[in-house]
C-alpha positions as CSV (number, residue, x, y, z in Angstrom):
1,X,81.8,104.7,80.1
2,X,81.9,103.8,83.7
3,X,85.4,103.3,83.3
4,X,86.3,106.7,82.4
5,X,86.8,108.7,85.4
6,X,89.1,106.3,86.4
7,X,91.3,105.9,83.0
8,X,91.6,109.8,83.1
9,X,92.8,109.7,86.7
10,X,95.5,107.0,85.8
11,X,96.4,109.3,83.0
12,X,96.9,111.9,85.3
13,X,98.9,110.3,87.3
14,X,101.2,108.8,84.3
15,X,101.5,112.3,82.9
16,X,102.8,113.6,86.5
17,X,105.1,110.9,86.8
18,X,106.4,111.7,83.6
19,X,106.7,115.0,83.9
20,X,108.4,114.8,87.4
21,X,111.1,111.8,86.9
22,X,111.7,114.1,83.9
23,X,112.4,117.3,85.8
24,X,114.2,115.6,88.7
25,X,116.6,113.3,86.1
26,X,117.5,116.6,83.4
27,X,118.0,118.2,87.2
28,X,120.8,115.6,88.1
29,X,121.8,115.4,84.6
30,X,122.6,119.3,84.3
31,X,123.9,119.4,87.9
32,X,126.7,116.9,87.2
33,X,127.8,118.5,84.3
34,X,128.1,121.9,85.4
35,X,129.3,120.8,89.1
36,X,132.5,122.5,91.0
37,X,133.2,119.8,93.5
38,X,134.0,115.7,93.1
39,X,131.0,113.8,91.5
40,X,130.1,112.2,94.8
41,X,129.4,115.4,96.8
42,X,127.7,116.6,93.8
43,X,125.1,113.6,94.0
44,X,125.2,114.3,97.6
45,X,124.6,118.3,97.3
46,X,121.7,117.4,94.4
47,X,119.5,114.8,97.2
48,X,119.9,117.9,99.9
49,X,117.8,120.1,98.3
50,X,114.3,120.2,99.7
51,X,112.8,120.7,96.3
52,X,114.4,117.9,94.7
53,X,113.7,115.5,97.7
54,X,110.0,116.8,97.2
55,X,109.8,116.7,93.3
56,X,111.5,112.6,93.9
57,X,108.5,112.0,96.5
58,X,105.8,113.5,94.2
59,X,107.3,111.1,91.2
60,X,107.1,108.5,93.8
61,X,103.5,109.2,94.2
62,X,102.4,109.3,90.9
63,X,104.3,106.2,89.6
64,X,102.6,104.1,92.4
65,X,99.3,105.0,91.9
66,X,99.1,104.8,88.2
67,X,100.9,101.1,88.2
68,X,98.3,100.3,90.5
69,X,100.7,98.2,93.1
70,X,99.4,96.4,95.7
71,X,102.7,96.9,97.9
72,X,102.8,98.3,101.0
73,X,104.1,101.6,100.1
74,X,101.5,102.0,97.3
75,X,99.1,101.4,99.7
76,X,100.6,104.4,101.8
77,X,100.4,106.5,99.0
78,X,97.2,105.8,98.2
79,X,95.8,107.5,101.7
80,X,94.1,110.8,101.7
81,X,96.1,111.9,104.3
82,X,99.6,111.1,103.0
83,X,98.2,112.9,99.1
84,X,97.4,115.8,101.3
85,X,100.6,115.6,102.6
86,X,102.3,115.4,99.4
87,X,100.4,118.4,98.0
88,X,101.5,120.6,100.8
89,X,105.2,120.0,100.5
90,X,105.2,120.4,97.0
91,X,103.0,123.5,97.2
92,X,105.6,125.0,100.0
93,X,108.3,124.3,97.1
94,X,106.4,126.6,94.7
95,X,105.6,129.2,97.0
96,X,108.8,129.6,98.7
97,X,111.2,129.3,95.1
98,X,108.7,131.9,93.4
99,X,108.2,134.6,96.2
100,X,111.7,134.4,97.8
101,X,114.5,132.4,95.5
102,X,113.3,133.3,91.4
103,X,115.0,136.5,92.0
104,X,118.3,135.2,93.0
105,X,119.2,133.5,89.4
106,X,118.3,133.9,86.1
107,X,118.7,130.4,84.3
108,X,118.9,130.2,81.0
109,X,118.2,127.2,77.9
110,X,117.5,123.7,79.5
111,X,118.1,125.0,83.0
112,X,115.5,127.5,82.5
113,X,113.2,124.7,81.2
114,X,113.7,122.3,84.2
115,X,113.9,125.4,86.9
116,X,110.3,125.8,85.8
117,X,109.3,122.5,85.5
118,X,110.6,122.0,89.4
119,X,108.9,124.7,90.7
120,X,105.8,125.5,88.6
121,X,104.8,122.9,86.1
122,X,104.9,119.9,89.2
123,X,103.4,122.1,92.1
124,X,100.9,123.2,90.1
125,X,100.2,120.0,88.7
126,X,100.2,117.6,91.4
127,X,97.7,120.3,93.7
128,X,95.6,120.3,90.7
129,X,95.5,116.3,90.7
130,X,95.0,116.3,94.5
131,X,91.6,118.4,94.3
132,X,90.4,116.6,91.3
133,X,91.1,113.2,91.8
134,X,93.1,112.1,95.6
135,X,90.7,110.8,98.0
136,X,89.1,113.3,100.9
137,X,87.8,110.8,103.1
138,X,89.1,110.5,107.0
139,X,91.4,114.0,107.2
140,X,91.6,115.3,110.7
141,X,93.0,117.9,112.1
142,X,95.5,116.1,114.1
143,X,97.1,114.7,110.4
144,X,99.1,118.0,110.3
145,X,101.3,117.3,113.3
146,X,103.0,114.3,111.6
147,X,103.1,115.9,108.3
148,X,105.9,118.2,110.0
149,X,108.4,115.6,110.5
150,X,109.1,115.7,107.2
151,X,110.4,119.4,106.6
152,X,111.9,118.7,110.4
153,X,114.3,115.8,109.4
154,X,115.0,117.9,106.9
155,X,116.2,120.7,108.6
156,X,118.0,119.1,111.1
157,X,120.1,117.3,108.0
158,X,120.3,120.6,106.6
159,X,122.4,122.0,109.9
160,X,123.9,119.4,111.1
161,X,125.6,118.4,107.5
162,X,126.1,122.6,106.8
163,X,128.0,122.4,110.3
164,X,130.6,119.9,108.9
165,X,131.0,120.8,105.0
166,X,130.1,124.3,105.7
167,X,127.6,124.3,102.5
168,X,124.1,125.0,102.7
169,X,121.2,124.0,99.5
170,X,119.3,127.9,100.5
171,X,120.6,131.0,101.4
172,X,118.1,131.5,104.1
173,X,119.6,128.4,106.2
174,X,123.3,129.5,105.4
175,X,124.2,129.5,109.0
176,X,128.0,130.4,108.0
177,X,126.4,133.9,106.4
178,X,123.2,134.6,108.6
179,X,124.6,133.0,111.9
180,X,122.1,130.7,114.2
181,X,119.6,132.5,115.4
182,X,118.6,134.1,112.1
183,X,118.2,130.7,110.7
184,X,116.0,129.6,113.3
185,X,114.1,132.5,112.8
186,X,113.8,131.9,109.4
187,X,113.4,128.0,109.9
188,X,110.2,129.0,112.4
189,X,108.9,131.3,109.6
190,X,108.8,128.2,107.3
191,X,107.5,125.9,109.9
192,X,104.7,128.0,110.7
193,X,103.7,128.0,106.9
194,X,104.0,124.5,106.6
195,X,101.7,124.3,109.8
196,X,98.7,126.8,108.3
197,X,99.0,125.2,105.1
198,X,98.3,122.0,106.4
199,X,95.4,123.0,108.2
200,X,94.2,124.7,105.2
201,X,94.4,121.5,103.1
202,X,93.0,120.0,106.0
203,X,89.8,122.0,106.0
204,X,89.5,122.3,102.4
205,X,89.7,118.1,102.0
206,X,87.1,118.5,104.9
207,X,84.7,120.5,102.7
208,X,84.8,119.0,99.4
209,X,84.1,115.5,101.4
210,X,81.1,116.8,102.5
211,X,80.2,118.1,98.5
């Protein structure tokens, strides 16, 4: 019996891994088959989307933690803050798909299926497995600073590769249609969420430490 808790958190996290190696391989699977362009700079394309980056980092998570590795990068996934981290990210993926990008596309069959399982199913999931089972110890207010580089580096990829090949993975950082500044602007927007999310995971790790 004392055993338990911990057999259904490494079921959890086998599930999650599952379910997001899944979503992220039928993804790549469905993108090369359908692509426009040259294999390459579809593999290319699929690894510049924020959501896919995100949905590989949460499968990265999950597998670590329910192998129970004693590696050096298990061991950094196995910090409150970098869970915390984690959850945010693929929290901003859910939130930002379903209130500004589900009306852009109506996907359809096995599309449909993964679409959903990208942007709902492992979201939901994996902020469900943070407040049940990640660790709330040591979060400080000063974690969400670094947790920005992230979505950063990712921006800055975003422009700089969109300057040369002229394609961009979201409409709202198509500099080509919406010009600089508006991209920025939007960009800020997005940054300022990540930021008050943070510190909302933050203070909400804070409190149910205390519990």
């Amino acid at each position: 019996m004392d055993n338990q808790p911990l057999k259904t958190k490494q079921l959890a996290e086998i599930i999650g891994a599952l379910v997001a190696w899944l979503a992220v391989l039928f993804q790549l699977y469905l993108i090369i088959i359908n692509r426009e362009v040259s294999l390459g700079e579809t593999i290319v394309r699929f690894v510049s989307f924020f959501t896919i980056l995100t949905n590989i980092l949460v499968a990265i998570c999950f597998t670590l933690l329910a192998i129970k590795s004693n590696s050096s990068l298990a061991n950094f996934f196995s910090k409150a803050q970098t869970q915390a981290a984690v959850a945010v990210y693929i929290f901003v993926v859910g939130l930002t798909y379903n209130i500004i990008l589900r009306g852009i596309w109506q996907p359809q069959g096995l599309q449909r299926l993964v679409d959903e399982s990208l942007h709902v199913v492992v979201p939901i999931y994996f902020v469900l497995y943070w407040f049940i089972f990640s660790p709330k110890n040591n979060l400080q207010w000063k974690n969400v600073f670094p947790w920005l580089i992230y979505p950063f580096l990712y921006l800055v990829y975003t422009l700089i590769r969109g300057s040369f090949v002229h394609y961009y993975p979201y409409p709202f950082v198509d500099v080509d249609k919406l010009g600089i500044n508006k991209v920025l602007l939007n960009s800020s927007v997005l940054f300022i969420l990540f930021f008050l999310l943070s510190l909302v995971f933050v203070w909400l790790g804070r409190m149910m430490n205390k519990s």
